[in-house]
N, C-alpha and C positions, 0 to 999 in steps of 0.2 A: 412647205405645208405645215402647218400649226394644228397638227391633230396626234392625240394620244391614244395610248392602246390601253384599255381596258381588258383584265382575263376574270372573268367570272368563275370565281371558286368557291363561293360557299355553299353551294349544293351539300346534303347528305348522300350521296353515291349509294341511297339504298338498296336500288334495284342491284347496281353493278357489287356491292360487296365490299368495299374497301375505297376508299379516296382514290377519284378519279384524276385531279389535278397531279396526285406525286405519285400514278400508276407507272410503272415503268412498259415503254412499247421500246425494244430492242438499245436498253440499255440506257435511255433519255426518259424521263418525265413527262407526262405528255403536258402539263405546260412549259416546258422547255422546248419539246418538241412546237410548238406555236410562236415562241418568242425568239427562233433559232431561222425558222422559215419567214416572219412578219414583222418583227422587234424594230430593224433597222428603217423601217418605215417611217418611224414613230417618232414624234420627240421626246417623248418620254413613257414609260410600261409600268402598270403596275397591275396589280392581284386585290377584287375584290370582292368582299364577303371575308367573314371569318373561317379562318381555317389555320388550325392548331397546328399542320402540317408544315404549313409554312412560313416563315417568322417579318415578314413584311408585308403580309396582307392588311389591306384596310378592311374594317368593320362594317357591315351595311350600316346607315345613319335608321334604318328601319326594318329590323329583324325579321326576315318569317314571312314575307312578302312575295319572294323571289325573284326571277331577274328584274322587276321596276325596282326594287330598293335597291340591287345593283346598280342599275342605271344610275339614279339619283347619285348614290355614294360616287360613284365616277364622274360625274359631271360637276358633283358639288367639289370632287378635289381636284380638278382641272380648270386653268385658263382656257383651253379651248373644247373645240369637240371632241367625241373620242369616237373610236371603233372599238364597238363593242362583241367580245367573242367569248363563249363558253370552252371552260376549262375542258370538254371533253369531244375538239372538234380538231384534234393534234395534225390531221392532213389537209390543212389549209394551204390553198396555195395562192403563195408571193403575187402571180400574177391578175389572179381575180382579185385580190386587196387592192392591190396598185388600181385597177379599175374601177375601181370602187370609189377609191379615193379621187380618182380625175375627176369623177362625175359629182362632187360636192358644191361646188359654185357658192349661190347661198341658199343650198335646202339645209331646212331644218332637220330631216331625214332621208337617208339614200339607202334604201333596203331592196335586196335580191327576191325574187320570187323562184320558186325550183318545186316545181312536181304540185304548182297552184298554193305552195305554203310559203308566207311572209319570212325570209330567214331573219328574225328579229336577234337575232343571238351572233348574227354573222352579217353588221350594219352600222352606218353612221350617223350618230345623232349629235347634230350641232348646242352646243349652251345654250342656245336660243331658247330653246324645247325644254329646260328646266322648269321653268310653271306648270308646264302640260303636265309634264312627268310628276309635280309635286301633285294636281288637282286631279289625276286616273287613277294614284294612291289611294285619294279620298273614296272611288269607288268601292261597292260591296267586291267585285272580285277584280285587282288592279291586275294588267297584263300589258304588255310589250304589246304585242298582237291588238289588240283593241286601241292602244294608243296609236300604232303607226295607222289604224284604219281610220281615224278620224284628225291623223294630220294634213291639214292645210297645204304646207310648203313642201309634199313630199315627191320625191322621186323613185319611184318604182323601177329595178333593173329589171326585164323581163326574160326569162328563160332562154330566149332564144340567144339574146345578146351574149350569156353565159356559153353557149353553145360551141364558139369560136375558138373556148379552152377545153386544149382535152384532157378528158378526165376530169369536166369541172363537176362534176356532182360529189364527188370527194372532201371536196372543198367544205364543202353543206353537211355532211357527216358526222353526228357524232354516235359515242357507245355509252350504250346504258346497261350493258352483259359483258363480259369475259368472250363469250364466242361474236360476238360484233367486233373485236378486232380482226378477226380471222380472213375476211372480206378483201378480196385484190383490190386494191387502193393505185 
């Protein structure tokens, strides 16, 4: 399968305090922690957004946007799709990706639903969907979520089907506090 991992790191980690991407959770990184659990999936991984922390991230191509200029930036440095995951969702599991990934066929996007919200941060969006993603930019306020709601070719996982993994809402998880680690995972 010809699909890349994108980690979304340029976030400011205002709320949480310090850089979420190179936080340490029991001695790993939590994006290690994700690239340790999901990486081998992949043909290739990389880190995007700017981040000082890290010395191989790419740059968004469009600063200041947030995850759409991610998106963008990943699609435009990949040959193929990517699955796209934010740097602060370290308890991802192997098996709901894997799942994820069977069900790509040829959608342009294959996004999880969990508790009625799009996990757009925890999703697959095919090259295809690069126009889309350049022309919801051009909106007054560009978002993931509005784009997957007005894709065409989409496939929607629905909660239940998630249900089958346990402990999948984890998966879906990220922190934006200190004490949001704290959480049985």
């Amino acid at each position: 399968m010809n699909v890349d991992l994108a980690i979304l790191v340029g976030g400011k980690s205002k709320r949480f305090g310090s850089d979420k991407c190179t936080y340490e959770i029991n001695g790993k990184r939590s994006v290690d922690w994700i690239n340790e659990s999901i990486g081998s999936l992949f043909e290739k991984v990389f880190f995007v957004g700017r981040n000082d922390n890290l010395d191989d991230s790419i740059p968004d191509l469009k600063p200041g946007l947030g995850p759409i200029s991610g998106l963008e930036t990943a699609i435009s440095n990949s040959k193929n799709g990517v699955f796209l995951i934010s740097c602060d969702m370290p308890f991802v599991k192997r098996e709901i990706v894997d799942f994820i990934l069977r069900k790509i066929s040829d959608y342009s996007i294959v996004c999880p639903i969990v508790d009625e919200i799009y996990q757009v941060t925890h999703a697959f969006y095919s090259e295809k969907i690069l126009p889309d993603v350049k022309s919801e930019m051009l909106r007054d306020k560009p978002s993931l979520k509005h784009l997957v709601s007005t894709c065409q070719n989409l496939l929607l996982i629905e909660e239940r089907e998630l249900k089958a993994f346990k402990g999948y809402k984890s998966s879906f998880t990220n922190f934006n506090f200190p004490h949001d680690l704290n959480r049985d995972f």
